[in-house]
Each structure stands twice: as structure tokens, then as C-alpha cells.
C-alpha positions in Angstrom: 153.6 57.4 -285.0 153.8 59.2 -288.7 151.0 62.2 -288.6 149.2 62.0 -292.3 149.1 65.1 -293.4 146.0 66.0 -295.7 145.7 68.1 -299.0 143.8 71.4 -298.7 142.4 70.2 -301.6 140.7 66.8 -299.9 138.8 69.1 -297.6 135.4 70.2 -297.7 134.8 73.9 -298.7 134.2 75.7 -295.8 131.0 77.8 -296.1 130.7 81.3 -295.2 128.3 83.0 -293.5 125.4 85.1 -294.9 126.7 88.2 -295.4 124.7 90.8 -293.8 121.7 92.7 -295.7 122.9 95.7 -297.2 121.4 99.1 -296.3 120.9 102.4 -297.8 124.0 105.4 -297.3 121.1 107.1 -295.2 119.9 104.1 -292.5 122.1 105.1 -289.5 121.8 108.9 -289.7 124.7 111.6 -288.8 123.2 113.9 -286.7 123.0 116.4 -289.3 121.8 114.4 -291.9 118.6 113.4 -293.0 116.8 110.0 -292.4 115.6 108.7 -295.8 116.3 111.1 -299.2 113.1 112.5 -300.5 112.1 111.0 -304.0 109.9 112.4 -306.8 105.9 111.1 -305.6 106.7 111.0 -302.0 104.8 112.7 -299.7 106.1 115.1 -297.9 107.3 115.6 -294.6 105.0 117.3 -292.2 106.1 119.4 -289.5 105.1 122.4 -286.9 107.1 125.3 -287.2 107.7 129.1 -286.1 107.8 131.6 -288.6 107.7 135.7 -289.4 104.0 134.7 -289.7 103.3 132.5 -286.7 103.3 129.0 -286.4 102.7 127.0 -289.4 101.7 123.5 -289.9 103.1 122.5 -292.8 100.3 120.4 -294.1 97.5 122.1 -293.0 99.5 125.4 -294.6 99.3 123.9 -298.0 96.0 122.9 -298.5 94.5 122.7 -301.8 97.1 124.7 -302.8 100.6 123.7 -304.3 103.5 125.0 -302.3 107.1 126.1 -303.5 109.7 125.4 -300.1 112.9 126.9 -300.7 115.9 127.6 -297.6 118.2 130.0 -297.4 122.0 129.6 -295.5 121.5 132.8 -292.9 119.4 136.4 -292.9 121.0 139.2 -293.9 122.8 137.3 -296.9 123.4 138.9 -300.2 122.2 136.6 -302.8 119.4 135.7 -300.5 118.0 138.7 -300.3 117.7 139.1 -304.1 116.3 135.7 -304.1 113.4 136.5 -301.4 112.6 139.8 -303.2 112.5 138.0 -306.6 109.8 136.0 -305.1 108.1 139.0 -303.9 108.0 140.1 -306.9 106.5 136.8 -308.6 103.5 136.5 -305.9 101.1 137.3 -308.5 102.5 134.8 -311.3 102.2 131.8 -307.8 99.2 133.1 -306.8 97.4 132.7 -310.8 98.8 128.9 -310.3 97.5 128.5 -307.1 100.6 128.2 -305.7 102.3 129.2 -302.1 105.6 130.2 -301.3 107.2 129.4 -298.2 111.0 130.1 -297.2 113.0 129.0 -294.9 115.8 129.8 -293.0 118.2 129.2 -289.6 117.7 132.3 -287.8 115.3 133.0 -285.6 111.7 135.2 -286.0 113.0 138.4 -284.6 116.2 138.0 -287.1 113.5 137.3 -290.1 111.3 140.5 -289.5 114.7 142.8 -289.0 115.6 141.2 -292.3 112.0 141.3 -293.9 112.7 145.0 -293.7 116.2 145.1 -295.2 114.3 143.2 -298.3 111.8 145.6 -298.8 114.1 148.3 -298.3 116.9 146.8 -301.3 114.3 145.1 -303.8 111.5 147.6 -303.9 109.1 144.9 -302.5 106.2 143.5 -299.5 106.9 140.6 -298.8 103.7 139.0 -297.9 104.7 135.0 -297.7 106.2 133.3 -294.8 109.7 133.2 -293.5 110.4 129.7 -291.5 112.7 130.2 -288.6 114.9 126.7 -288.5 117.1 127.5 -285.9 117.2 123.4 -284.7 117.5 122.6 -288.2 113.9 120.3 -287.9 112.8 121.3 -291.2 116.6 121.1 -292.8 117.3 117.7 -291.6 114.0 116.6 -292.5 114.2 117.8 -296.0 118.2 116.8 -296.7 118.8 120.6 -296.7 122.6 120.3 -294.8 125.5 121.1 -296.9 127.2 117.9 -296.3 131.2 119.0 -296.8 130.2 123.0 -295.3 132.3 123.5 -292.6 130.3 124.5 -289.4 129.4 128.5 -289.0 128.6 130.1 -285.6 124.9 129.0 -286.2 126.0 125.2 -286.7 126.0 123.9 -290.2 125.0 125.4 -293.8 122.0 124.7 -295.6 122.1 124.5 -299.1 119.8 126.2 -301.3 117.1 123.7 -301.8 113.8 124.0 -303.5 110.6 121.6 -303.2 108.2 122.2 -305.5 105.0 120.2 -303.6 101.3 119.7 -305.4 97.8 119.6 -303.4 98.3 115.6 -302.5 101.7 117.0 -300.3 103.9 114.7 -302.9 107.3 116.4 -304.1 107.0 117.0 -307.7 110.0 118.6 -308.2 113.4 119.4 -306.2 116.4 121.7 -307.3 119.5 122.1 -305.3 122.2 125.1 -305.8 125.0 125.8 -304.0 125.2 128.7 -301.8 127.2 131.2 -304.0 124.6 131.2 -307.1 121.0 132.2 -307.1 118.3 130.5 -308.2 116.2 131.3 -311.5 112.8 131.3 -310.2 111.3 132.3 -313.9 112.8 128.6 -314.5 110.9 127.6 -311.4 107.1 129.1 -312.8 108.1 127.4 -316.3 108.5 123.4 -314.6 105.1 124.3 -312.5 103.3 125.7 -315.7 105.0 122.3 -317.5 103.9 120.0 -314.4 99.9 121.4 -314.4 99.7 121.0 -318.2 101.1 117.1 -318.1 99.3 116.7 -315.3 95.5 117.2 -316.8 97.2 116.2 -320.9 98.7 113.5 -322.4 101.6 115.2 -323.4 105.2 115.9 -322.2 107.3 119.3 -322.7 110.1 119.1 -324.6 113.2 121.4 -324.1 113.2 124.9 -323.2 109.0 125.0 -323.5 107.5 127.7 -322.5 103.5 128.5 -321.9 101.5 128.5 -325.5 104.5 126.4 -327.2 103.9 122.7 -328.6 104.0 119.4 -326.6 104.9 116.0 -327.1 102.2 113.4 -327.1 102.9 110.6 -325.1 104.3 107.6 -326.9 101.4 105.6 -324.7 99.2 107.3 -326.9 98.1 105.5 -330.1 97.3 107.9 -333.7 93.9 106.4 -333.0 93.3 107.9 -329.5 95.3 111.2 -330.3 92.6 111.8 -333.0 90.4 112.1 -330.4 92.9 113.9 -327.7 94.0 116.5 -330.0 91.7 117.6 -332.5 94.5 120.4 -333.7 96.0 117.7 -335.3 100.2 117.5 -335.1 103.5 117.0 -336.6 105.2 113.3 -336.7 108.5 113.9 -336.9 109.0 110.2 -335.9 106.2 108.0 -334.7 107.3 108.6 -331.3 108.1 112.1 -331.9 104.9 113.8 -332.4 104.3 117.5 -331.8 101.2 119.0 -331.0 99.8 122.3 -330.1 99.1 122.8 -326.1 95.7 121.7 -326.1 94.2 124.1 -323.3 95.3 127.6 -325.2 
């Protein structure tokens, strides 16, 4: 018999199925990346340690205090080594913040102290803060601090050079990532913690290249009516979202 052939068009659409939930880049880790990216408020990682100090629980370590976290690729590095005795250096502008610095990098303790040395030696310097000796890359991978397109050194993979700038409550206020061939400006680092206190007890916002003692922004939130009472020093309206006042606790 004649087979009746039917239209494509006569059928029923066929239905496909759900597609499957989609997932953050990060959910099914490489081994040498890290297992959820750190965001702006999140607390913190914790995690146990050795160091040129001893062993340091990274929680515990902080305290009441905020903490700067900042990695190095290897000991005995140039740039590094300008970088660690710049810190040095700055202990007393953390320390007037209430601020600790921590550093971190893959070698191990004896490495760091041999090291510690060199620093002292070059950059006219004690260093007096602690030296984290990653060598299973715990704290990199916890923190995202792999190079992700470094090719592999005799130690395993690079870290980049990271910062975390981390308040009393352990929650990431700040983070900064260069890459390994440029130094970090760690005046630029005092000036966001001096900007991050102030906003932090003010209604008020820093505008561009602020520094200490220089005028803020009140906060758009903040009606004339209540900045009457917030800033007695009075300000400039540029626009009426653009209002300049002096910092209020100088």
C-alpha cells in the first residue's frame, strides 16, 4: 500500500530538555585554582600556617586589629625585596592605624629568615612582621593568589602579587592585584585604609586622589537637612549630589 508521508510542519514541536543550571567559571576547581573568588564584605578565609614567626592562625592573628595580606612570587627576588623593606619601613604609619602586616610567600621558613637578613642588609631596615611560608600553596589557592597563564617554575606555579586589605570583622575591604614585574605603592595602600576608617565612622565618600585633611563627599543618602546636623563646617554644592565638605574628624 501507498505510505502517507507527513509535513514536518503537521508535527508536534518536539520539546527539549531543561537545560542544565549554569555554574560559576570557579565550581569545579583546577588544582591550582581557587574554589570561590573572594568579593568585597566577605569574610575571609581562615587558615593555620608556618611562618618566620611561628605558626599563625590567621584569625586569631588579626584580632581587633585590621590586617594588610600581601604574597610575594619567591625569596630572594628583586622587586620583592624592595617591597618587604618598604613595609618595614611603614610599621609605624600600620601600627598608628591599628593595622598588621602579614606577607606571604612559597618558600619555606629557613629560606624566609636567610632572606629576612638579605632585606635588612639592602633596605636599611628590621623587619619585625611575619613572613608566611606557602610552600603547598594553602594560603595561595585559598586566596586566588596563582598566576593563572605563569608557566610552572621549579617551586610549582607563580603567585601574583596580591594584596588583601582585611578590617577587625575578618571581611576583605579591599584587594589589589599586580603583576610580578612592577611593585606595589604601598603609600597608595595607607591612603585607601586612611579613606576606608574615615567612611567607615562618616557619611562621606573620598573623592579622587584624597589624601588625609582634604575634603569629602557627603553621601547623596544624606538630606541638606541631616547634613546640617552631620557637618557643622558647613560645605560646597557644586551640584546637589556633589557636595564637598571638610573631613569632619580633623
Amino acid at each position: 500500500p501507498a505510505r502517507t508521508q507527513v509535513s514536518p510542519l503537521s508535527q508536534p514541536p518536539r520539546l527539549r530538555p531543561p537545560a542544565p543550571p549554569r555554574t560559576h567559571a570557579l565550581a569545579s576547581p583546577t588544582p591550582f585554582s581557587n574554589t570561590m573568588a573572594l568579593c568585597i564584605g566577605d569574610v575571609v578565609p581562615d587558615f593555620t600556617q608556618e611562618s618566620s614567626q611561628g605558626t599563625i592562625n590567621f584569625h586569631e592573628w588579626i584580632g581587633d586589629s585590621w590586617a594588610v595580606l600581601f604574597s610575594h612570587p619567591a625569596d630572594y627576588t628583586p622587586v620583592c625585596t624592595t617591597e618587604l623593606g618598604k613595609v618595614a619601613k611603614l610599621q609605624d604609619e600600620f601600627q598608628k592605624r591599628n593595622v598588621k602586616t602579614i606577607a606571604l610567600s612559597v618558600d619555606d621558613v629557613e629560606s624566609h629568615r636567610g632572606w629576612i637578613k638579605d632585606i635588612e642588609e639592602t633596605q636599611g631596615v628590621s623587619v619585625t612582621y611575619p613572613i608566611l611560608a606557602d610552600g603547598d600553596r594553602k594560603v595561595a589557592r585559598l586566596y586566588g593568589m596563582i598566576h593563572p597563564n605563569a608557566p610552572d617554575t621549579k617551586a610549582g606555579q607563580m603567585t601574583v602579587r596580591s594584596v588583601f586589605v582585611i578590617d577587625s570583622n575578618k571581611k576583605l575591604r579591599l584587594t589589589l592585584t599586580y603583576p610580578a614585574s612592577t611593585g606595589r605603592n604601598f603609600n597608595e595602600l595607607l591612603r585607601t585604609i586612611d579613606s576606608l576608617l574615615l567612611t567607615d565612622n562618616h557619611k562621606v565618600a573620598t573623592p579622587a586622589d584624597w589624601v588625609h585633611g582634604q575634603e569629602c563627599v557627603i553621601l547623596p543618602t544624606v538630606s541638606d537637612e541631616d547634613a546640617e546636623k552631620l557637618f557643622p563646617k558647613g560645605w560646597d554644592a557644586k551640584k546637589p549630589y556633589l557636595r564637598l565638605t571638610p573631613q569632619p574628624d580633623v
